[in-house]
N, CA, C and O atoms as CSV, one atom per row, in Angstrom:
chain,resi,resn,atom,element,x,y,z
A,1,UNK,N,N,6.253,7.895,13.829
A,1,UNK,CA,C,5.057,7.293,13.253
A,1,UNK,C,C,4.802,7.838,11.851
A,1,UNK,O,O,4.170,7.167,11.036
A,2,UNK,N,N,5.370,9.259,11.509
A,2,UNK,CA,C,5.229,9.672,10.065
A,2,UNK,C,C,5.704,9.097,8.978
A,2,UNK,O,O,5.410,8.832,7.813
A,3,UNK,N,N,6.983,8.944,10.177
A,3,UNK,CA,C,7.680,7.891,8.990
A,3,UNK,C,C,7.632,6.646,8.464
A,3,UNK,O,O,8.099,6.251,7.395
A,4,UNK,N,N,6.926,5.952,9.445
A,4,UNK,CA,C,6.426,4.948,9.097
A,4,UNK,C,C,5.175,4.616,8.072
A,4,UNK,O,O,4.949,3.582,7.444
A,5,UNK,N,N,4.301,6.096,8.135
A,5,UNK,CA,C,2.879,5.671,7.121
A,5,UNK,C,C,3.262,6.355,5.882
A,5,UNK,O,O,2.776,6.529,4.764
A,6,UNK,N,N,4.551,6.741,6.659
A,6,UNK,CA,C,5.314,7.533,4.756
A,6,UNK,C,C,5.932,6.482,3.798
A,6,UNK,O,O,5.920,6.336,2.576
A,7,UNK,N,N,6.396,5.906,4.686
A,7,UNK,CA,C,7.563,4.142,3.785
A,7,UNK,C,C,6.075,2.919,3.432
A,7,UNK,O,O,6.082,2.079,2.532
A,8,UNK,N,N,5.067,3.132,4.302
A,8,UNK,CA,C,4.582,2.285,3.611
A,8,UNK,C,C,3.472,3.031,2.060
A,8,UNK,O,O,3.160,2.443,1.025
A,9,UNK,N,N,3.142,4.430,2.482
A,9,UNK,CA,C,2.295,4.248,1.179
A,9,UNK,C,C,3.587,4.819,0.065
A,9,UNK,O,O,3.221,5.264,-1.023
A,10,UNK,N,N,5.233,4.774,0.429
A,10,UNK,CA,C,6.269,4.913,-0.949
A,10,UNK,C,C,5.967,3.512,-1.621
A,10,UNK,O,O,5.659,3.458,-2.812
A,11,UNK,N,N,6.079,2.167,-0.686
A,11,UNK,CA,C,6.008,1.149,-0.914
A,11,UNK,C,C,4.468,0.696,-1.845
A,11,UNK,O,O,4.411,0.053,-2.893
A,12,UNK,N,N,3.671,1.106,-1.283
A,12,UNK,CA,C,2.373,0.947,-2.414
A,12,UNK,C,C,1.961,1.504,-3.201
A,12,UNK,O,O,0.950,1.214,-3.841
A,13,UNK,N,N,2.841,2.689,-3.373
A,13,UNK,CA,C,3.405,3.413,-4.777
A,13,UNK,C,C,3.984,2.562,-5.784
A,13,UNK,O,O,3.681,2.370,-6.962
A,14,UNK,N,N,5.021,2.029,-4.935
A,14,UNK,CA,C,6.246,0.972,-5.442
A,14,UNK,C,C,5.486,-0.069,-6.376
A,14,UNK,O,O,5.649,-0.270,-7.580
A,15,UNK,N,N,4.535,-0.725,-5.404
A,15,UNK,CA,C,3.960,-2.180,-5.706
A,15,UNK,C,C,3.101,-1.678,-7.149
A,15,UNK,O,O,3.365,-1.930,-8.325
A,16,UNK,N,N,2.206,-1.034,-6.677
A,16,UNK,CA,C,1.703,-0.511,-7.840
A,16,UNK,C,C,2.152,-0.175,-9.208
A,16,UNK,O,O,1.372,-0.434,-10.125
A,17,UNK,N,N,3.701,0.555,-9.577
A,17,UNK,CA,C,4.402,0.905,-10.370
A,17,UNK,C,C,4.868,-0.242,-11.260
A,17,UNK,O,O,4.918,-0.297,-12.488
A,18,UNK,N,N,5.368,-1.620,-9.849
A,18,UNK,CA,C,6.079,-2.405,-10.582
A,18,UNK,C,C,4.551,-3.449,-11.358
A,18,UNK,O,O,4.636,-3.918,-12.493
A,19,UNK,N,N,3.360,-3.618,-10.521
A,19,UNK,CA,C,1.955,-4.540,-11.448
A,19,UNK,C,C,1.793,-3.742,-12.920
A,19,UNK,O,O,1.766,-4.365,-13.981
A,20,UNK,N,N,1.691,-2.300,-12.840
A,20,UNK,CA,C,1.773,-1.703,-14.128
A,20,UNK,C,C,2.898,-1.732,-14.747
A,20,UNK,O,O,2.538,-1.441,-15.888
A,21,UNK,N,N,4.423,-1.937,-14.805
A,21,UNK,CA,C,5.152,-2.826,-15.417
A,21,UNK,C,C,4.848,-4.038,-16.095
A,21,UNK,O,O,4.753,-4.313,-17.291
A,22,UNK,N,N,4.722,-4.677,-15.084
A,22,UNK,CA,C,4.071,-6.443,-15.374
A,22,UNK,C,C,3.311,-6.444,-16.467
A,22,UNK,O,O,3.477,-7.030,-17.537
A,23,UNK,N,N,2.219,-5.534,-15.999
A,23,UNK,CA,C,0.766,-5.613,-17.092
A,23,UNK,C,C,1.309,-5.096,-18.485
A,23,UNK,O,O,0.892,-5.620,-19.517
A,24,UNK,N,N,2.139,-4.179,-18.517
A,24,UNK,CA,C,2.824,-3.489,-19.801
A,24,UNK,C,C,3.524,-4.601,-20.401
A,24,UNK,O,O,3.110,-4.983,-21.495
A,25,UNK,N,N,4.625,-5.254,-19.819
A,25,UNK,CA,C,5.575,-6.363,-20.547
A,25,UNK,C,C,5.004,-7.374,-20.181
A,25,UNK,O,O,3.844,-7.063,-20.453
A,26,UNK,N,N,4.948,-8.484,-19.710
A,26,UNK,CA,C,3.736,-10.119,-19.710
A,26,UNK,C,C,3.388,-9.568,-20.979
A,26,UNK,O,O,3.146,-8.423,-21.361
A,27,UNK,N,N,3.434,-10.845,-21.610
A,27,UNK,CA,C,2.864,-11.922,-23.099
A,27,UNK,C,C,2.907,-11.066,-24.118
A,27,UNK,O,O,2.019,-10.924,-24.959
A,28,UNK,N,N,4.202,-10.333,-24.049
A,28,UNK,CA,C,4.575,-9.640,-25.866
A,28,UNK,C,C,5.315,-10.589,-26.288
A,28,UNK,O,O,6.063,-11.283,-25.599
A,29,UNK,N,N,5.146,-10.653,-27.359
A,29,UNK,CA,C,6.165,-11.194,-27.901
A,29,UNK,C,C,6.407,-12.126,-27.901
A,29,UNK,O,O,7.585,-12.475,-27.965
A,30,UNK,N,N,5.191,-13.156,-27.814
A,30,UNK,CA,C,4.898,-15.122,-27.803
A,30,UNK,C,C,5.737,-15.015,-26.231
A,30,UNK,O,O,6.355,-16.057,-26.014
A,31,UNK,N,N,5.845,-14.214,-25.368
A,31,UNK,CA,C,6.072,-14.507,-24.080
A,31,UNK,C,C,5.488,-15.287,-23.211
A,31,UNK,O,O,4.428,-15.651,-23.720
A,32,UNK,N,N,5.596,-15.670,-22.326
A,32,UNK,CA,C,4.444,-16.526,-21.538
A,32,UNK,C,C,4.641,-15.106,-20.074
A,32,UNK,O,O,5.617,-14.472,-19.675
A,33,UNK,N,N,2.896,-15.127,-19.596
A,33,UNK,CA,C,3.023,-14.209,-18.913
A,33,UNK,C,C,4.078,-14.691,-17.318
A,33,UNK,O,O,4.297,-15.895,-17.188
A,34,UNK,N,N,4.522,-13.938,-16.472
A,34,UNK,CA,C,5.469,-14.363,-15.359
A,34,UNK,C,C,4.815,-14.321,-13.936
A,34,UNK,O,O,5.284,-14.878,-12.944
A,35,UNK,N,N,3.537,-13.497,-13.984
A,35,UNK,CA,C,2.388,-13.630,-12.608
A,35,UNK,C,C,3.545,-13.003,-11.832
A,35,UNK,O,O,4.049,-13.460,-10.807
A,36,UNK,N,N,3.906,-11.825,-12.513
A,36,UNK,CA,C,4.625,-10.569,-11.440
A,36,UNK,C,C,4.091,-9.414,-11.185
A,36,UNK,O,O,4.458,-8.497,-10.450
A,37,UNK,N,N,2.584,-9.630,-12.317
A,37,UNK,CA,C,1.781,-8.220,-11.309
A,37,UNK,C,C,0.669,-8.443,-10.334
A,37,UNK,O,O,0.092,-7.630,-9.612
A,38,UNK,N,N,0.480,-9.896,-10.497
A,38,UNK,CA,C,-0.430,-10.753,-9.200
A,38,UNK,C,C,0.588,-10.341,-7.969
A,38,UNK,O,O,0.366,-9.511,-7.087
A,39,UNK,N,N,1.735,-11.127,-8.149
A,39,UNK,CA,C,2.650,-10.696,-7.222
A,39,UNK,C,C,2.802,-9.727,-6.151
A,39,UNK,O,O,2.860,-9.904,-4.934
A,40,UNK,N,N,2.867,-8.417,-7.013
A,40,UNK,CA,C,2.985,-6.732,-6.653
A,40,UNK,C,C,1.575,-6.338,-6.387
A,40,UNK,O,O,1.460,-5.229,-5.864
A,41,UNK,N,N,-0.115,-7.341,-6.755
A,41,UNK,CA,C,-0.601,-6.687,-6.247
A,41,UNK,C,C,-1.093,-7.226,-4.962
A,41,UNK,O,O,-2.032,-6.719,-4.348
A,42,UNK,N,N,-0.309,-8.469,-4.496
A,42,UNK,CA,C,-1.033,-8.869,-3.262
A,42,UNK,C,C,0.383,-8.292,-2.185
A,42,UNK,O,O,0.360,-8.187,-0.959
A,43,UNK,N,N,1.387,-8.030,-3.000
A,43,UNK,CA,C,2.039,-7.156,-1.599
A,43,UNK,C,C,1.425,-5.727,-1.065
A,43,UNK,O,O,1.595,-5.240,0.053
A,44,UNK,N,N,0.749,-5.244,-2.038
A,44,UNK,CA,C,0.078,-3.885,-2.457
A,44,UNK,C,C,-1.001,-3.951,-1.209
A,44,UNK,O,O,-1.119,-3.146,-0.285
A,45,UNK,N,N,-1.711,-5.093,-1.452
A,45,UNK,CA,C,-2.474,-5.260,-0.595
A,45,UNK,C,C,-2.077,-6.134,0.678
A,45,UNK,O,O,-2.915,-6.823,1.260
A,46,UNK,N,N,-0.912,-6.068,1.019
A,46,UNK,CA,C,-0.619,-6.619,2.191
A,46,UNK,C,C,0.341,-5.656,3.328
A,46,UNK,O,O,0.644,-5.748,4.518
A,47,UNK,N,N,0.574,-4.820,2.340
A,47,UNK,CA,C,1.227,-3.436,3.165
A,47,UNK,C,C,-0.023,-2.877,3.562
A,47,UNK,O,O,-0.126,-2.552,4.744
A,48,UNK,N,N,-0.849,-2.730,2.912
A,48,UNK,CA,C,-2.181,-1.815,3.202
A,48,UNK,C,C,-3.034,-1.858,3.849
A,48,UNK,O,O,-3.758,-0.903,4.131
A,49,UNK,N,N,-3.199,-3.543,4.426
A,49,UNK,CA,C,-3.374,-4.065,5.506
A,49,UNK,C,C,-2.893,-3.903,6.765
A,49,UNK,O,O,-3.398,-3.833,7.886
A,50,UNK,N,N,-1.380,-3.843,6.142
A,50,UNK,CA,C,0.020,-3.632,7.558
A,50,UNK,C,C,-0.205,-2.257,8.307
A,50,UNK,O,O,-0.168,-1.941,9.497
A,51,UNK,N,N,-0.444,-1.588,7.172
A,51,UNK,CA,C,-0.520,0.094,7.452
A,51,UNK,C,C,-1.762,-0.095,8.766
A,51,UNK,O,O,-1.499,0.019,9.963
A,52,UNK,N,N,-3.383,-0.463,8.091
A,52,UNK,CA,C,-4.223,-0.400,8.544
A,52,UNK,C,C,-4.104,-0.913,10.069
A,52,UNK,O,O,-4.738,-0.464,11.024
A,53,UNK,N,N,-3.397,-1.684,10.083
A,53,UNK,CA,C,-3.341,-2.381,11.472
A,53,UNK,C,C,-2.473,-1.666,12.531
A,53,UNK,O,O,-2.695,-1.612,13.740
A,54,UNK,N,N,-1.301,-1.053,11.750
A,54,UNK,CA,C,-0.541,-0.544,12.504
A,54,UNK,C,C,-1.205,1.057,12.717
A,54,UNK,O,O,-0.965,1.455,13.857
A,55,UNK,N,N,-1.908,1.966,11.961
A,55,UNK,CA,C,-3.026,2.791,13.165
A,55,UNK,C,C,-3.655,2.464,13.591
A,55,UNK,O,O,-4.059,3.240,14.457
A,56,UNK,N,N,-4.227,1.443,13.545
A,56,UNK,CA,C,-5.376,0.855,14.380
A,56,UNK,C,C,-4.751,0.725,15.806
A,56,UNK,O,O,-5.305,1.334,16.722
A,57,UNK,N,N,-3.668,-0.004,16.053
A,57,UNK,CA,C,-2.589,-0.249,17.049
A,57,UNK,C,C,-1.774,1.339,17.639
A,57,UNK,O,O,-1.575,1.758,18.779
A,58,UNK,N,N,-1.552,1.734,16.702
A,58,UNK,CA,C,-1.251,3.081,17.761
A,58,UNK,C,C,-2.413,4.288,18.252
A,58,UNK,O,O,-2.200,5.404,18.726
A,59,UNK,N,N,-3.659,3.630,17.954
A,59,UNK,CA,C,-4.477,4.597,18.350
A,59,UNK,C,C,-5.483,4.419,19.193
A,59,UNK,O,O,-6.288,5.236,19.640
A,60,UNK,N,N,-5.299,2.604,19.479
A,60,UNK,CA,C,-5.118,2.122,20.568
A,60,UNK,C,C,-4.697,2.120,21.618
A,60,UNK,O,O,-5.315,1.981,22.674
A,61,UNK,N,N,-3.452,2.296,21.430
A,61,UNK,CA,C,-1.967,2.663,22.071
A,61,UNK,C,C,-2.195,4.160,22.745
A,61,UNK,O,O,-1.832,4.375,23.901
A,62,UNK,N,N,-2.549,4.731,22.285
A,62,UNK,CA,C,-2.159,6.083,22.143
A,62,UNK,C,C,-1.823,7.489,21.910
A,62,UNK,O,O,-2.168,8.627,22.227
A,63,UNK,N,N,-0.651,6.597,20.925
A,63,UNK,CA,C,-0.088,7.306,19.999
A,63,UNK,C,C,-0.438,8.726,18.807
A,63,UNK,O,O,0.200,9.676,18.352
A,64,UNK,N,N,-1.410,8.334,18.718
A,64,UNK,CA,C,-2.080,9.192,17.762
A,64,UNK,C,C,-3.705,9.382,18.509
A,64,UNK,O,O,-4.290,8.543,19.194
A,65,UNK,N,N,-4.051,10.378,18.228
A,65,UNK,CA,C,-5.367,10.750,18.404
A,65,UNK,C,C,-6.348,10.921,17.476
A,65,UNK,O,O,-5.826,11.346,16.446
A,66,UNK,N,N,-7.450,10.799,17.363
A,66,UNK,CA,C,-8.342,11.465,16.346
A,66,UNK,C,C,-8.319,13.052,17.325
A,66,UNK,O,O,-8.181,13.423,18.490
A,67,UNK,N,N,-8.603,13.732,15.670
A,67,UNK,CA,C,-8.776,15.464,15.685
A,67,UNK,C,C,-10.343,15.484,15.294
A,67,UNK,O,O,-11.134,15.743,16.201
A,68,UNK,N,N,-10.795,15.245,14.105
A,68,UNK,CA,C,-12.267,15.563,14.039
A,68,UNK,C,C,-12.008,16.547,13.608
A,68,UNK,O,O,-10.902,17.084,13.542
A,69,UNK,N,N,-13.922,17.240,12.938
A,69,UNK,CA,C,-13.748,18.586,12.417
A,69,UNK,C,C,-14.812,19.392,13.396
A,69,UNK,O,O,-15.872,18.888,13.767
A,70,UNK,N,N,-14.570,20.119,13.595
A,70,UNK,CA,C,-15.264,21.041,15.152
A,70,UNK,C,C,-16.734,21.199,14.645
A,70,UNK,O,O,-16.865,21.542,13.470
A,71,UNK,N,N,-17.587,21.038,15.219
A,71,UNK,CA,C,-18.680,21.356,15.021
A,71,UNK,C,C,-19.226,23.005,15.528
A,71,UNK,O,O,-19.033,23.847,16.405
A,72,UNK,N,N,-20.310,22.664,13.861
A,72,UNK,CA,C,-20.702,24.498,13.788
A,72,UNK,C,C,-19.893,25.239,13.258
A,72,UNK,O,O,-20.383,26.366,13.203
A,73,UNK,N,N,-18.905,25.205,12.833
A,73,UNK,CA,C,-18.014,25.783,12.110
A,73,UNK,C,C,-18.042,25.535,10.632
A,73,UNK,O,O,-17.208,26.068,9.900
C-alpha cells in the first residue's frame, strides 16, 4: 500500500512538473498555445482523486487504520 500512495503522489509531482512546462513554453514565439497544461492538470487532479478513493477503500477494507494523536499528551 506504500507503494502505491508513493507512485501516485511521484505521478502528481510528474503532472505538475509537466503543466509548469506547458505554462513556461505555450504562446512564445507567435506559437499557438497546445492545452498541455489543462491536460496535466486534470490528470493531476484525477490521480488525486484515485489516491483519495483508494484510502478511503482500504480503510474500509481494513487495510490501514487510523492512529490518532493520544490524548493528554
Amino acid at each position: 500500500m506504500k507503494y502505491v500512495i508513493g507512485l501516485a503522489f511521484v505521478g502528481i509531482l510528474g503532472s505538475l512538473g509537466f503543466a509548469l512546462f506547458f505554462l513556461l513554453k505555450d504562446g512564445r514565439d507567435g506559437r499557438a498555445k497546445s492545452g498541455g497544461m489543462a491536460r496535466a492538470l486534470t490528470v493531476r487532479i484525477g490521480l488525486s482523486v484515485l489516491l483519495f478513493l483508494c484510502v478511503l477503500i482500504a480503510w474500509k477494507l481494513g487495510y490501514i487504520q487510523p492512529g490518532g494523536l493520544p490524548v493528554g499528551k
